[in-house]
Every structure is written in C-alpha cells, then in structure tokens.
N, C-alpha and C positions, 0 to 999 in steps of 0.2 A: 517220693513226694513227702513220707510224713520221718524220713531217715533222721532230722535232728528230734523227732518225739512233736514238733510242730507245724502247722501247714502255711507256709510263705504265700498266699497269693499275691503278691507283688512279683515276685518270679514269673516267667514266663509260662514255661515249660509246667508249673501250676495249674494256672488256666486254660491250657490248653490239657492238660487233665481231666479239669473239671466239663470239657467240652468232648474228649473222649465218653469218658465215664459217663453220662448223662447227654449221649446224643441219641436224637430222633423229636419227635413231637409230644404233644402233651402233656404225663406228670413228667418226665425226663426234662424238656426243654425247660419246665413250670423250675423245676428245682436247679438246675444249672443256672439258671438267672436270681434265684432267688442267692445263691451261693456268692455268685459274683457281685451283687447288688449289697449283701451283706459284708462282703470282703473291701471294699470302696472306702476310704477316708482321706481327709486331707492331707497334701504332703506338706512337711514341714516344711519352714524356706532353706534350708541349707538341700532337704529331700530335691526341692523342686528346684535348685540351683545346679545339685548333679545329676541329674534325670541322664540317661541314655541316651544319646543323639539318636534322634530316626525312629526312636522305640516307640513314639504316640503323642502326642496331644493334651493325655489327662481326660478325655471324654470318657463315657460310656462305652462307645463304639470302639476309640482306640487308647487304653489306657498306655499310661507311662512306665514305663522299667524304671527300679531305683537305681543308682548308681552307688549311693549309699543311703543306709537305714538309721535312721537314729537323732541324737544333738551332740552336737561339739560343745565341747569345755572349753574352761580359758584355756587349759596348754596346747589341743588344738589349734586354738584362735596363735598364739605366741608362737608356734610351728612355723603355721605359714606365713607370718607375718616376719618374724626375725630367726625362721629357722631355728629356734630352741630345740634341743634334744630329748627327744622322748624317751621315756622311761622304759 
C-alpha cells in the first residue's frame, strides 16, 4: 500500500485496505470513513473520461477506479489527435 513512499486511494486494492485495517464498529468504522471521506475529490475531465468500466459510479457508496491520473499536455493532445511521436 504505501511501496511508492505514497497512499493511492484511487486504487482499489487501497480501500479495501483501509476496510481491512479498520474493520468492526465504532472508533474503527468512525476512522475508516473518515479516511475515505478525506481521500474523495473531483476527478479531472480527462480523469473522468478514462475512468474503468464497471469500476463505480463516482458515488460514495461505489467510487470510480482511475484509469488514468493526472492532465494531458499539448503533445498528448497532438498524439492522439495526429499521432505525433512522443519523446
């Protein structure tokens, strides 16, 4: 979970960590939601344009898998668009 030095909750296999590690009732469940409620933001439009088929919604209940993380530059944009070769 934390192997790059940082914690991807966008990943799956993350929150479902955070669901291990913090399950049962009370302060457990109280701080598992507080985790995931703090890991929550909007996805970009390109984020929300590759999202994972089948992977969720974007709710609470059933968040989305990224498919990709981040923004595209112009030579991205010029990639897909005329195939230009990337560096």
């Amino acid at each position: 979970m934390t192997r790059s030095g940082v914690v991807n909750p966008s990943l799956s296999q993350t929150r479902g960590a955070f669901t291990k590690i913090f399950s049962g009732t009370g302060a457990p469940l109280a701080q598992q939601q507080f985790l995931l409620a703090l890991s929550r933001r909007k996805g970009l439009r390109i984020e929300a344009l590759l999202i994972i088929q089948g992977s969720g919604n974007g709710s609470t209940a059933t968040p989305g898998n990224l498919g990709y993380e981040g923004q595209l530059g112009p030579l991205d944009a010029a990639h897909a668009i005329d195939n230009v070769p990337l560096p």
